[in-house]
DRENSETI-668281 format. One line per field, with one value per residue: x negated, y negated, z negated of N, C-alpha, C, CB in turn; residue number from 1. Coordinates in steps of 0.1 Angstrom, whole numbers, plus 2048, in hexadecimal, padded with zeros to 3 digits. Each point is the difference from the previous one (the first is absolute). Glycine has a CB too. Layout:
BEGIN
nX c(X | ...)
nY c(Y | ...)
nZ c(Z | ...)
caX c(X | ...)
caY c(Y | ...)
caZ c(Z | ...)
cX c(X | ...)
cY c(Y | ...)
cZ c(Z | ...)
cbX c(X | ...)
cbY c(Y | ...)
cbZ c(Z | ...)
resi c(NUM | ...)
This chain:
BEGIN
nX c(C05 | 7F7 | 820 | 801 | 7E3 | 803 | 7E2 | 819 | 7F3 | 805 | 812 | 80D | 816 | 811 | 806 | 820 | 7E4 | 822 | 7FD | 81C | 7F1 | 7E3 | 81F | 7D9 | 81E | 7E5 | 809 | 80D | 7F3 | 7E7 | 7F7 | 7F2 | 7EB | 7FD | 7E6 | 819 | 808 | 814 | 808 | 807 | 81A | 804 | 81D | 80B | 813 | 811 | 806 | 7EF | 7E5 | 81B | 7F2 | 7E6 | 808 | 7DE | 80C | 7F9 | 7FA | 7FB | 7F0 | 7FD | 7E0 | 810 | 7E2 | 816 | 81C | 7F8 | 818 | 81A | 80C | 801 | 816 | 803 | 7F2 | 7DE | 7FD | 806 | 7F5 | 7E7 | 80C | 80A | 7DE | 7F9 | 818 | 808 | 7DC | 7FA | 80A | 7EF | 819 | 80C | 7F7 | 81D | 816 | 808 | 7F6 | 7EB | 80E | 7FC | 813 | 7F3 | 7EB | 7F9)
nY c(575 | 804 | 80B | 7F6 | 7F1 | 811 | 7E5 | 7F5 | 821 | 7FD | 7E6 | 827 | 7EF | 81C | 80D | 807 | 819 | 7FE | 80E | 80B | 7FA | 7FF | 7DF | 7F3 | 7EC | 7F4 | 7ED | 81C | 7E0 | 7F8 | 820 | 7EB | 81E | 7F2 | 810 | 811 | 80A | 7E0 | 7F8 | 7E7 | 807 | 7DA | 816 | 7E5 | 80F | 7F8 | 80E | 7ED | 7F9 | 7FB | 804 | 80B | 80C | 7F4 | 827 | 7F3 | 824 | 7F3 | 817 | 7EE | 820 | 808 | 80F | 810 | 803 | 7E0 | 7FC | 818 | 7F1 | 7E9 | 7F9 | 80D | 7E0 | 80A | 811 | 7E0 | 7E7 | 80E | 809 | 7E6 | 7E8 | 813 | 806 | 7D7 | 7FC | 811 | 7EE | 7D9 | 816 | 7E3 | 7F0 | 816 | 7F2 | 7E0 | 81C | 7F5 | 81C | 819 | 7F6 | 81B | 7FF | 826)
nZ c(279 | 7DD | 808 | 7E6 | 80A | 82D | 813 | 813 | 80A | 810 | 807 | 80F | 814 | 7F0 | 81C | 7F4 | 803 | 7FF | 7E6 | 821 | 815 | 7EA | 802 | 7FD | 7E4 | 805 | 7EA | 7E6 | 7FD | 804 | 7F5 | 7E4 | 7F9 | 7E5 | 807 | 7F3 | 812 | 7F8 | 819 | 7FE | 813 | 80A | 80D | 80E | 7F5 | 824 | 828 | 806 | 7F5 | 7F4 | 7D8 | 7F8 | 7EE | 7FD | 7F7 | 7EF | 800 | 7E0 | 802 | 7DF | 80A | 7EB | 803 | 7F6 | 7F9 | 7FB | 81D | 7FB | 7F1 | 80D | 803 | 820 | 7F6 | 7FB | 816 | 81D | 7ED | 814 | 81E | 800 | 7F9 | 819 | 813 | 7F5 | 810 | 816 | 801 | 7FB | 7FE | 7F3 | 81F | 811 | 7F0 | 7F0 | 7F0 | 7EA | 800 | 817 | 808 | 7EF | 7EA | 818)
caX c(80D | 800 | 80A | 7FE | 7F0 | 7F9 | 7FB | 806 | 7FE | 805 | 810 | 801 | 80A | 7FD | 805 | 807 | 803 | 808 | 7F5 | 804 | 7FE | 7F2 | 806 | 7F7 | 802 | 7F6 | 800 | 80B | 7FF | 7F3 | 7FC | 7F8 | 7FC | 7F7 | 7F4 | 809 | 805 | 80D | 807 | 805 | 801 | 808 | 804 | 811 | 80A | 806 | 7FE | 7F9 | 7FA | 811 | 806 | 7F6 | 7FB | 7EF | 7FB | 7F3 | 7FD | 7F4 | 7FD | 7F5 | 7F9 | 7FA | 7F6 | 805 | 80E | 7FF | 807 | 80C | 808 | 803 | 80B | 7FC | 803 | 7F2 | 7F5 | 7FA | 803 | 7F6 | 803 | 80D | 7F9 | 7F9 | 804 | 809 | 7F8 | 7FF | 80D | 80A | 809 | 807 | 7FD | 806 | 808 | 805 | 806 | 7F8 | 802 | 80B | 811 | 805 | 7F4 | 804)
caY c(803 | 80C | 807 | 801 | 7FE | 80F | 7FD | 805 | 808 | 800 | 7F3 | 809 | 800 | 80F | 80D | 80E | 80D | 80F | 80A | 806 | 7FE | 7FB | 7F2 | 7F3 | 7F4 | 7F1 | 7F2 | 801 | 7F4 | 7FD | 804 | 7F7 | 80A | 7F9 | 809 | 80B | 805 | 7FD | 7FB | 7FB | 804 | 7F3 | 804 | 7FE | 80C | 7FD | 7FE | 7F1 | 7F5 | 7F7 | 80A | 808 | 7FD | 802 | 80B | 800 | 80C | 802 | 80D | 7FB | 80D | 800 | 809 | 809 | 7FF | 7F6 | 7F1 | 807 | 7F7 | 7F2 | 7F7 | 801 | 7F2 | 7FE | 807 | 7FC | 7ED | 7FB | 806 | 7F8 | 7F2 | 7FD | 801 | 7F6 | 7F8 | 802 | 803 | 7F3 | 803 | 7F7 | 7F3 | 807 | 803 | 7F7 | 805 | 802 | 810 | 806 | 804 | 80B | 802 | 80B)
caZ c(7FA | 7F8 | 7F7 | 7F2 | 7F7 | 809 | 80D | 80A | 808 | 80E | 806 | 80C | 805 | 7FF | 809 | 7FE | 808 | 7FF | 7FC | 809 | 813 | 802 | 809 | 7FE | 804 | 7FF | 7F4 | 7F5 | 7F6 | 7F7 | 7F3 | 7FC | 7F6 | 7F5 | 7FD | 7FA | 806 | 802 | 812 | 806 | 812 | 802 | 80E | 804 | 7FC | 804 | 80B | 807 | 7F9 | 7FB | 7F6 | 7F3 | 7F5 | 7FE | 7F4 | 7F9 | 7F6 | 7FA | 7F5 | 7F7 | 7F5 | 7F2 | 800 | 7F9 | 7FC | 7F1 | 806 | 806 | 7FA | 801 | 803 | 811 | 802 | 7FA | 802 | 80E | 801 | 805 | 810 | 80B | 804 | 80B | 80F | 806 | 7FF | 810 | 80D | 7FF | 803 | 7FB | 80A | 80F | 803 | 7F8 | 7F1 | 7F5 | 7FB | 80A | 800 | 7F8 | 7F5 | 7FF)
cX c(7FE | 811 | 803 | 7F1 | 7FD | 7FF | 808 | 7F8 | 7FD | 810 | 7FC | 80F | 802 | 80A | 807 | 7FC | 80C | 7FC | 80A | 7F9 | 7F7 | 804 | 7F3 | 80B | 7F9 | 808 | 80E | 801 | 7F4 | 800 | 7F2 | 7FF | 7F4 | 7F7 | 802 | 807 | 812 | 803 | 807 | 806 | 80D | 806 | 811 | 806 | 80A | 7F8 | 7FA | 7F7 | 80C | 802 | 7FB | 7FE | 7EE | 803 | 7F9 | 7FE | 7F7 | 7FA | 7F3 | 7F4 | 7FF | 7F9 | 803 | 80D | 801 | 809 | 80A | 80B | 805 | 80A | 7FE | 7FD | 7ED | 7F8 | 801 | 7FD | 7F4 | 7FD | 80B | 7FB | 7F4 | 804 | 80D | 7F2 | 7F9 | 807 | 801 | 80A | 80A | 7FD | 808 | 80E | 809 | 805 | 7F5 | 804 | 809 | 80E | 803 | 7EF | 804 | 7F7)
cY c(80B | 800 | 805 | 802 | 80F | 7F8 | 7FF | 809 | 800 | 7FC | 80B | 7FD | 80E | 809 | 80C | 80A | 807 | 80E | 809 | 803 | 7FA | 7F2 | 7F7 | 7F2 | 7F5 | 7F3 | 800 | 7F4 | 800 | 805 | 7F9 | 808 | 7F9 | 80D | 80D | 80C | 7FB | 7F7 | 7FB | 803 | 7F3 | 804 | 7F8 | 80B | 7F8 | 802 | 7F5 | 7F8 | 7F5 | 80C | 80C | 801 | 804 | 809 | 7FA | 809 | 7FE | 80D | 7FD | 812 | 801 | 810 | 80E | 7FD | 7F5 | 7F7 | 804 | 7FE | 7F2 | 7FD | 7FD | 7F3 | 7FD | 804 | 7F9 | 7F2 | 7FE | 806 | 7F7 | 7F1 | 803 | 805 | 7EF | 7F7 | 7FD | 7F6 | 7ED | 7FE | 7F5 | 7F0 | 807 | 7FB | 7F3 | 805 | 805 | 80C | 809 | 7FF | 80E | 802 | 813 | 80A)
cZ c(7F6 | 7FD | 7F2 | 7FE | 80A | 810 | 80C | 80B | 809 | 804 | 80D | 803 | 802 | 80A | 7FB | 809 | 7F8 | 7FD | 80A | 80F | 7FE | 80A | 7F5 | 7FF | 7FA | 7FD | 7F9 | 7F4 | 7FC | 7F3 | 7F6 | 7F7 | 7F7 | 7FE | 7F4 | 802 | 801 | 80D | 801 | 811 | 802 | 80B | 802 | 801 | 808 | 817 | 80D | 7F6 | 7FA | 7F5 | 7F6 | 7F6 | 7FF | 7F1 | 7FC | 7F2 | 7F5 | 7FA | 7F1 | 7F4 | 7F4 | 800 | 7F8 | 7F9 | 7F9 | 807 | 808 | 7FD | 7FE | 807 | 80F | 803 | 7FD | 807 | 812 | 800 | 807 | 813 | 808 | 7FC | 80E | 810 | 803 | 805 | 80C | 808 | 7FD | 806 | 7FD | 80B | 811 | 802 | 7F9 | 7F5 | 7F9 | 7F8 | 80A | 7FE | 7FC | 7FB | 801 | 7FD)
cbX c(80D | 7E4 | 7FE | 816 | 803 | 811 | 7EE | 80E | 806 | 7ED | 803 | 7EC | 7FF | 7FA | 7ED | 811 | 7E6 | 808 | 7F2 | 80F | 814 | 7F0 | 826 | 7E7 | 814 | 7F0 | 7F0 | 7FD | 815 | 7FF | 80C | 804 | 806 | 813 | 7F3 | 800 | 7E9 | 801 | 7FE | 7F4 | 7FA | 7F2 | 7F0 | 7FE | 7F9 | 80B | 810 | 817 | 7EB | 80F | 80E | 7FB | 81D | 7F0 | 802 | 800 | 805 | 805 | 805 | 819 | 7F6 | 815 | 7F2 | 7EA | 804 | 7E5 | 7ED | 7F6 | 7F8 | 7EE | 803 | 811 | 822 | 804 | 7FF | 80B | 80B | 7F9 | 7FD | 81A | 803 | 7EF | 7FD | 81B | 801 | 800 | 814 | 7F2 | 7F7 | 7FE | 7E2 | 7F3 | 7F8 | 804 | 819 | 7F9 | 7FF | 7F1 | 803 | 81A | 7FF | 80F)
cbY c(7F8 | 7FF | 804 | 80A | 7F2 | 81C | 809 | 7EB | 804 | 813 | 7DB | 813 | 7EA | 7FB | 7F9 | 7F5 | 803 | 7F5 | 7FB | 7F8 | 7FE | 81C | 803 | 80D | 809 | 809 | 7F0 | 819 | 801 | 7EC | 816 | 7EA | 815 | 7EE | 7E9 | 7F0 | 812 | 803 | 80D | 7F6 | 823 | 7EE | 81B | 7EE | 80D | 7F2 | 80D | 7FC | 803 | 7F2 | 7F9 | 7FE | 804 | 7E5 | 812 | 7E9 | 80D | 7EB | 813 | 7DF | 800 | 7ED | 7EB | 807 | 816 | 802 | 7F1 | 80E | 80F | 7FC | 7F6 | 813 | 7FA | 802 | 81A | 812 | 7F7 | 7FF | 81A | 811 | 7F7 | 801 | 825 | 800 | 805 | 817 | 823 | 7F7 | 818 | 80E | 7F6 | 816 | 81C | 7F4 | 808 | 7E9 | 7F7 | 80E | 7F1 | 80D | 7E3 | 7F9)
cbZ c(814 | 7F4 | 813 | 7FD | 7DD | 7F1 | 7F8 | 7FA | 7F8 | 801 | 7F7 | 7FA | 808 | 7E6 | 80C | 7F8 | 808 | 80E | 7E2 | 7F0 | 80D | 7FF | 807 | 80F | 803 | 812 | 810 | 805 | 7F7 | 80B | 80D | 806 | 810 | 7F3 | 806 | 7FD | 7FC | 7E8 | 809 | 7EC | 804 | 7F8 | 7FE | 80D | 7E6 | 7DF | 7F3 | 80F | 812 | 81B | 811 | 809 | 7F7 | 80B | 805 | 80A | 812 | 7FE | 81C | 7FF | 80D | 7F2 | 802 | 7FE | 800 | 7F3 | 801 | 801 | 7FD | 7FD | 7E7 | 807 | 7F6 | 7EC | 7E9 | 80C | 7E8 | 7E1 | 7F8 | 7FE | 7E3 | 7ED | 7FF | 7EE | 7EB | 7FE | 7FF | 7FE | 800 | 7E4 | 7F1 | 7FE | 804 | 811 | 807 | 801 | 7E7 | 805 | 813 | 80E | 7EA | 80C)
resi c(1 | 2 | 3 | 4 | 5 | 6 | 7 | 8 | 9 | 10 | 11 | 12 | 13 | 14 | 15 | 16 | 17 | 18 | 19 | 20 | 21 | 22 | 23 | 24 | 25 | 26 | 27 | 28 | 29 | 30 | 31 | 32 | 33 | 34 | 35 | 36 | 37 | 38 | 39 | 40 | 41 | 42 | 43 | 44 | 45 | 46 | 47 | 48 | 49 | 50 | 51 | 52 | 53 | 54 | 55 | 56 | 57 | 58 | 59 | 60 | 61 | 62 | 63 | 64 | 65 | 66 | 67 | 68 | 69 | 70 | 71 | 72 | 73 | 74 | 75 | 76 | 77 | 78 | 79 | 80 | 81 | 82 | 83 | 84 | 85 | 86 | 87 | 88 | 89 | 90 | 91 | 92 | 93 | 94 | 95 | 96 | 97 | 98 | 99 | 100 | 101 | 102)
């Protein structure tokens, strides 16, 4: 799996420490690191399985200030193809774009 033409890393099921109580909450979701350091993360949100919503955080590295400036849609297209592609979220769920965008 690449990410814009950058290797994939390391896939991990990730863990909230508390930087407070040092508390631990385990399988917050599946994280997906590129060699960049940009990322993907896939989690549910909500109280049960009935009704969940699926997140999907992205982060994409730029190296420097030049690609800062881009158009948020542009500068991630090639990240959010590839994690939809991962996930085959659209074949899961029946939808082909999200319900919020934020």
């Amino acid at each position: 799996v690449h990410g814009a033409g950058v290797p994939l890393a390391q896939v991990d099921e990730f863990e909230y420490v508390n930087p407070v109580d040092s508390s631990v909450s385990s399988h917050q979701g599946w994280r997906f690191v590129f060699e960049d350091g940009s990322r993907f993360v896939f989690r549910l949100s909500g109280t049960g399985s009935a009704g969940a919503t699926i997140r999907l955080y992205l982060e994409k590295y730029e190296p420097g200030p030049s690609g800062l400036d881009g158009e948020r849609d542009a500068v991630l297209a090639e990240l959010i193809a590839v994690a939809l592609s991962v996930s085959r979220i659209a074949a899961f769920t029946g939808r082909n774009s999200p319900t919020v965008i934020t």
